[in-house]
One Martini backbone bead per residue (centre of mass of N, CA, C, O) as a GRO file, in nm:
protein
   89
    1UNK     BB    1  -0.621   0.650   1.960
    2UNK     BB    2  -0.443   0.804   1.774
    3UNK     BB    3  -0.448   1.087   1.553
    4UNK     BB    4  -0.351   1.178   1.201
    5UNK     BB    5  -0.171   1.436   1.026
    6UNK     BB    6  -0.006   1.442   0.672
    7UNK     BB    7   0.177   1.685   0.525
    8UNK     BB    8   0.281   1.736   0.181
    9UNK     BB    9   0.491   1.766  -0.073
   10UNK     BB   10   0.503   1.688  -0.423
   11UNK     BB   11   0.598   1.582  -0.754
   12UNK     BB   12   0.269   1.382  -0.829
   13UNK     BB   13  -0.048   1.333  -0.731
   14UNK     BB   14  -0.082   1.123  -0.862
   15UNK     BB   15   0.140   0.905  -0.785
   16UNK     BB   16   0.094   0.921  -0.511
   17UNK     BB   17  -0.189   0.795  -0.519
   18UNK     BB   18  -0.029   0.522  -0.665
   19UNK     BB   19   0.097   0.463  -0.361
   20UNK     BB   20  -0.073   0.358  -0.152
   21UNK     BB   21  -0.057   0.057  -0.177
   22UNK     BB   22   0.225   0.084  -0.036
   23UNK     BB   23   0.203   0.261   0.208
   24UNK     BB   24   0.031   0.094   0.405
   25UNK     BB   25   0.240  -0.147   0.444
   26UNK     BB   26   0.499   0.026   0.534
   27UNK     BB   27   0.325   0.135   0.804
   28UNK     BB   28   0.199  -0.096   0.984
   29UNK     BB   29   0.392  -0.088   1.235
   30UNK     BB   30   0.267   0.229   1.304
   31UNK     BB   31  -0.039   0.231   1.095
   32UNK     BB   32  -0.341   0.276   1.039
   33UNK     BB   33  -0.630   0.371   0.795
   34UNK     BB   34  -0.513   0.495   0.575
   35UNK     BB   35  -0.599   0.840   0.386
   36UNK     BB   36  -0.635   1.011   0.157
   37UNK     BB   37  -0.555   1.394   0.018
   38UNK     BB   38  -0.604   1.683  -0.168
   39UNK     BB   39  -0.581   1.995  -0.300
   40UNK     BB   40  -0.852   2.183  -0.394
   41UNK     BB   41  -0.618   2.382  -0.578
   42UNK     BB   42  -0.398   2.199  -0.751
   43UNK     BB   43  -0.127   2.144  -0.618
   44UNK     BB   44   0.123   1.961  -0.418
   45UNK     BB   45  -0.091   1.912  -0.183
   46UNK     BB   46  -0.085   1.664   0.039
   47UNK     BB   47  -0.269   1.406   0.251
   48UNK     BB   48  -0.307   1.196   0.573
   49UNK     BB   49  -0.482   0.975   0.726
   50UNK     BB   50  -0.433   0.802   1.103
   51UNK     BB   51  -0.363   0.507   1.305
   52UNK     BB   52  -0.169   0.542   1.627
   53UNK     BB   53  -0.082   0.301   1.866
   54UNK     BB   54   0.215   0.427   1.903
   55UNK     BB   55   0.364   0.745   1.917
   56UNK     BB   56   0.695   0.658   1.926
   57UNK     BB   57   0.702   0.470   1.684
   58UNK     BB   58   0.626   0.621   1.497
   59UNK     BB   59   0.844   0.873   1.529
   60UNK     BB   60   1.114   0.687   1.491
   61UNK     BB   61   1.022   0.652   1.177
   62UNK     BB   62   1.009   0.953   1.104
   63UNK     BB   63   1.323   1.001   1.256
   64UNK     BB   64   1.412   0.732   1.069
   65UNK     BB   65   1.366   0.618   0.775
   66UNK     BB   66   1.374   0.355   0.644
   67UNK     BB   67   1.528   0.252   0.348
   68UNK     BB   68   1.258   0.160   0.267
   69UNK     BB   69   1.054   0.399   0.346
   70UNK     BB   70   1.226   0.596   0.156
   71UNK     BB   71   1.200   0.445  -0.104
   72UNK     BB   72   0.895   0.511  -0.127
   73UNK     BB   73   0.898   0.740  -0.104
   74UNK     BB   74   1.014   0.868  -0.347
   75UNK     BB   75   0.867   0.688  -0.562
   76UNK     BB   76   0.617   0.910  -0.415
   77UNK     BB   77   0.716   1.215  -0.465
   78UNK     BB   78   0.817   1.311  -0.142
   79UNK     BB   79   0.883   1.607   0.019
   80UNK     BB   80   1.006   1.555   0.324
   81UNK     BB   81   1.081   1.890   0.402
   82UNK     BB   82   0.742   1.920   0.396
   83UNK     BB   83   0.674   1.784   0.633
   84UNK     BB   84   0.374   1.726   0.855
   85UNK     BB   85   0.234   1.679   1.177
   86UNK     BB   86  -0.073   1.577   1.321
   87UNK     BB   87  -0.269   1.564   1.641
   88UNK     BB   88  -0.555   1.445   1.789
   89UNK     BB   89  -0.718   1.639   2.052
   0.00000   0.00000   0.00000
């Protein structure tokens, strides 16, 4: 099974952080064990690492939103624009 890293800056690491409980819930359909990790030197850079069983779904997910996937992204203060996915090799 893929693992990935995707990393972002936020609007509010805090916020982010508190967003986590929603966010498990709405990558489900395209991957599982989500971990945060925020940046050492205390910048707006955060990361998550997923376990992703079908990488194709998983990408059409994330190169169109779903309206509820993009409406929770906002509230979680993710500058879509900085997001990077990293696959582990």
């Amino acid at each position: 099974m893929p693992q990935i890293i995707v990393t972002a800056a936020v609007q509010d690491v805090e916020e982010w952080l508190k967003f986590k409980a929603e966010m498990v819930p709405a990558m489900s359909a395209v991957a599982s064990d989500g971990a945060s990790y925020v940046a050492a030197d205390g910048s707006n850079q955060v990361a998550s690492t997923w376990d992703v069983p079908d990488m194709e779904a998983f990408q059409a997910v994330q190169s169109s939103f779903s309206p509820a996937l993009a409406a929770a992204a906002n509230r979680a203060g993710m500058i879509p624009s900085t997001m990077v996915v990293y696959i582990k090799k």
